[in-house]
C-alpha positions in Angstrom: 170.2 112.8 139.0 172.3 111.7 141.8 172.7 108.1 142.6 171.0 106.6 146.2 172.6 104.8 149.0 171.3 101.0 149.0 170.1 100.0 152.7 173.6 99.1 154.5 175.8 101.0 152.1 178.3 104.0 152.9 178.9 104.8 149.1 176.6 106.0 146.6 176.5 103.6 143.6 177.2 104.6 140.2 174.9 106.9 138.8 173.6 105.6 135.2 172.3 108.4 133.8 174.4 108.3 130.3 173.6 105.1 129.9 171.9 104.9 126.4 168.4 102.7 127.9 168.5 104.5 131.1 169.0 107.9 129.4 166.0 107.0 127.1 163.6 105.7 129.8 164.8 109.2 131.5 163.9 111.3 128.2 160.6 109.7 127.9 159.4 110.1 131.4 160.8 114.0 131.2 158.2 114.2 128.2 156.0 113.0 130.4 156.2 115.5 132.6 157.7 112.8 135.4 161.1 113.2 137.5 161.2 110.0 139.6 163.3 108.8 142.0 165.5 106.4 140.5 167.9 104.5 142.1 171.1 103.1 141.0 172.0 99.9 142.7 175.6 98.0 142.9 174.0 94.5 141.9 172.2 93.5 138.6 168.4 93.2 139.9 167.3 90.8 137.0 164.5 89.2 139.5 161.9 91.0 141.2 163.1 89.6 144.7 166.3 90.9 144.0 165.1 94.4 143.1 162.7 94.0 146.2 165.9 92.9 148.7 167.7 96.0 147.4 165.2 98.3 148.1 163.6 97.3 151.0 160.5 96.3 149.9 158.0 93.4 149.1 158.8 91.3 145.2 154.9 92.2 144.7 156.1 96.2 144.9 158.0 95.4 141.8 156.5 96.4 138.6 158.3 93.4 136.1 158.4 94.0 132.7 157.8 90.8 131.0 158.1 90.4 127.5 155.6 87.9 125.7 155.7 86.6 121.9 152.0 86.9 121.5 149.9 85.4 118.4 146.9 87.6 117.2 143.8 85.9 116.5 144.3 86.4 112.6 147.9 84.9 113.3 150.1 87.8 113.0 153.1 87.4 116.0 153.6 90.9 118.0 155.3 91.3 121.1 153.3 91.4 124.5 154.7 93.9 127.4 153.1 93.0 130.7 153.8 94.9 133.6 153.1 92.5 136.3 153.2 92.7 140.2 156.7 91.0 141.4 154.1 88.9 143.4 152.5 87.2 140.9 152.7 84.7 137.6 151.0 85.2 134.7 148.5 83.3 133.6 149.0 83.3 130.1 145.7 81.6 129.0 144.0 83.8 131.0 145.5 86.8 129.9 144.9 85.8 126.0 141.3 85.4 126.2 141.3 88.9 127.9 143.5 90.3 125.9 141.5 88.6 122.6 145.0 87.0 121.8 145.3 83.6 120.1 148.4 82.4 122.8 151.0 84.4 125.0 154.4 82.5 125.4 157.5 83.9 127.2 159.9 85.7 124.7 163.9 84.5 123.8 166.6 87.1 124.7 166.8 88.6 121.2 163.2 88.7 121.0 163.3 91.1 124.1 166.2 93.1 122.6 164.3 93.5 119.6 161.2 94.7 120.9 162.2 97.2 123.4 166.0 97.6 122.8 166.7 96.3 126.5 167.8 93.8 127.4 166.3 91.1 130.3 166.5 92.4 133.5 167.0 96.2 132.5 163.5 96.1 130.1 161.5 98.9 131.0 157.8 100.0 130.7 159.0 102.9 128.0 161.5 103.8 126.2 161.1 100.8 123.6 161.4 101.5 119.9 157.9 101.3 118.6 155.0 101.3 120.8 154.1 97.9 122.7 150.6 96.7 123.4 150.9 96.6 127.0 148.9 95.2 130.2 149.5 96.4 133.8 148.6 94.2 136.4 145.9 95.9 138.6 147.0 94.2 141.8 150.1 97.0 141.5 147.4 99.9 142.0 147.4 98.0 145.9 150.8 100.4 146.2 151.3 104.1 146.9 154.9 103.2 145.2 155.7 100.9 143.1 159.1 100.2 141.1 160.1 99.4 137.6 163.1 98.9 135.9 164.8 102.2 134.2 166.8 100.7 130.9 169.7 98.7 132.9 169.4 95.6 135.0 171.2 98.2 137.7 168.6 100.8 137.6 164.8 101.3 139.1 162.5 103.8 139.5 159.5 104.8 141.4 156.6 105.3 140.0 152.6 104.4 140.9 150.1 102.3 139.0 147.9 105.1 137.7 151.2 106.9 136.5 152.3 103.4 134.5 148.8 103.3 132.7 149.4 106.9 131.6 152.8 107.0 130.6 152.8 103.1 128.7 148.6 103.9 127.6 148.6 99.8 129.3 145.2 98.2 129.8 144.6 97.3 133.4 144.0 93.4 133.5 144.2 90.9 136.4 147.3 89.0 135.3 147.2 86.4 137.7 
């Protein structure tokens, strides 16, 4: 894939296809029968306004991957992958009694790394080791596009709501 122009910029960026997280988000959407656009920007975009200032877009046109430590009701700790609309926070009480979770609390760094082999800022809705429970935010399905990270805190693609709840099998949930 080439590498886009960011709005203002006469250069094309570096294009991170090799890059072992991008090259795996890549290889799993190719199985999934997707070729996105993805763009490869010249800043880190660890922040969904940051991602949404690079691309020209609104922060609630950002599909964030955020990473939960959640407690099952029998107790058991598993992570949480919630792909929610750049616009919102989640309400995590609200998404464990949906979810029939004991508690949802943010996750540490290695936590992250652990679970999906990203790390924050790059995490991405696929490409994780084993398979993550995950919930999409609904309010994203508002958006022809929507953009997610692709395995490197330089690196989005586009994608759509329905596309995310096929390609991550995510339960639709209001997050918010």
């Amino acid at each position: 894939m080439s590498a886009d122009l960011t709005p203002g910029q006469d250069l094309p960026t570096r294009d991170l296809s090799d890059h072992p997280g991008v090259a795996r988000v890549l290889q799993v959407l190719a199985l999934n029968h997707l070729t996105p656009t993805v763009r490869y920007l010249p800043d880190a975009v660890r922040t969904a306004q940051a991602a949404a200032d690079a691309l020209g877009v609104t922060p609630a046109e950002i599909a964030n991957s955020l990473v939960f430590r959640a407690r099952t009701l029998d107790g058991h700790t598993v992570p949480l992958l919630i792909l929610a609309s750049g616009g919102h926070r989640v309400d995590t009480e609200r998404v464990a009694s949906l979810a029939d979770l004991a508690s949802i609390d943010r996750a540490d760094p290695e936590f992250v790394r652990a679970a999906t082999g990203f790390t924050i800022g790059g995490v991405a809705p696929v490409g994780h080791p084993k398979p993550i429970r995950t919930i999409v935010d609904v309010s994203l399905g508002r958006y022809d596009t929507v953009w997610a990270a692709a395995g490197h805190s330089h690196s989005v693609f586009a994608t759509t709501y329905d596309e995310l709840l096929r390609i991550t099998g995510g339960q639709p949930m209001e997050v918010s």
